[in-house]
C-alpha angles and dihedrals in degrees: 000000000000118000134248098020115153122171118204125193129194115203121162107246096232140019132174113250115282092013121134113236131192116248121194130186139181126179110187107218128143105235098227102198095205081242109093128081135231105252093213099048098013099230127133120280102237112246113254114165130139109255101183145035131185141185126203122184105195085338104300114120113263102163123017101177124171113205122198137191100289089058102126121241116276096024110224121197124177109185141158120242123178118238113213094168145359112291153109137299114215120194128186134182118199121207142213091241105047099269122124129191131197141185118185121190119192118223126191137190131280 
């Protein structure tokens, strides 16, 4: 598991029915490549990037991305989703190494 990693998520608290609402989301990571070297022992630095992030509104699929190595450092994504009913949001975040981190933000309706 890489350290420091923090993902933040900004959903609006509340939306009327069928509206389009702005979603934004950041993960800090550092995006490591699996090219550089450590500048102490000179070996190579292992990759660990997410490759993958995924939103999900009451289960059903919102946001499918695949990342790959060139993704800069903290990914940033800002999308719409449409919002038919009160729920919850779930994000997750996969990484190189198996570990998987995930936010979730409830929004109900105004």
């Amino acid at each position: 598991m890489a350290s420091g990693v923090k993902p933040r998520v900004k959903v609006p608290k509340s939306a009327a029915a069928g509206s389009a609402i702005t979603i934004k989301t950041l993960i800090s990571h550092k995006m490591e490549s699996g090219r550089r070297k450590d500048k102490k022992t000179g070996e190579l630095i292992p990759r660990s990037i997410i490759n993958r992030f995924t939103c999900e509104f009451n289960g059903q699929s919102v946001v499918d991305i695949a990342m790959e190595t060139s993704i800069s450092t903290n990914p940033f994504f800002q999308f719409d989703a449409t919002v038919p009913e009160a729920g919850e949001f779930k994000f997750t975040w996969y990484d190189d190494d198996g570990s998987v981190y995930e936010a979730a933000k409830k929004v109900k309706i105004a």
